[in-house]
N, C-alpha and C positions, 0 to 999 in steps of 0.2 A: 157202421159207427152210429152212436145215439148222439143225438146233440146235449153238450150243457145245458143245464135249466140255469135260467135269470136268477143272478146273483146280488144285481143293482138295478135300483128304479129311480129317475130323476123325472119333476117337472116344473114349468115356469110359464106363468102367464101374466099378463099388463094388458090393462084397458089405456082409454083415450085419457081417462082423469088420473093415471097417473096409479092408479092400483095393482097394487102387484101380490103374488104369491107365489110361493118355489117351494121347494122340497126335495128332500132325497132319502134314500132308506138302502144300508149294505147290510153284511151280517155284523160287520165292526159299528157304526154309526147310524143314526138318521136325525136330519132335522127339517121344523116345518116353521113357514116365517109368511105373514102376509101383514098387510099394512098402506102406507103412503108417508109421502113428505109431512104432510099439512097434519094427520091424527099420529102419527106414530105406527111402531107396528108389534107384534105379536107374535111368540112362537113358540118352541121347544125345541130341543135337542137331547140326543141319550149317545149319552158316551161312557164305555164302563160299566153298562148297566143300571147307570145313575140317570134321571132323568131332571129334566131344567126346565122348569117354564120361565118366560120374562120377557117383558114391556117396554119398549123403548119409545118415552115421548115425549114431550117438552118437559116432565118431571124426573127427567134423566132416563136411563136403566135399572129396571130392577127386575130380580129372580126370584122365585117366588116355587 
């Protein structure tokens, strides 16, 4: 028997100050986000083929 090849990749990481970054990527979806409480955060997603960047920080949400 051959094994499957990886079909899904996820990861997450957090420091001490609160900083964080995740991610995931399938063959339907991915999306990537890093940021904090205090600045806001940052990221993308592709769904549909369509992709999203956008901002989330004390000047709301915006996609861009």
């Amino acid at each position: 028997a051959v094994p499957a090849g990886v079909h899904a990749q996820q990861y997450h990481s957090q420091d001490e100050f609160g900083n964080y970054s995740y991610g995931y990527a399938n063959p339907n979806s991915q999306k990537q986000e890093s940021g904090n409480a205090l600045t806001g955060v940052k990221g993308h997603y592709v769904a549909h083929g369509r992709r999203v960047n956008y901002v989330a920080d004390a000047f709301g949400y915006r996609a861009y």
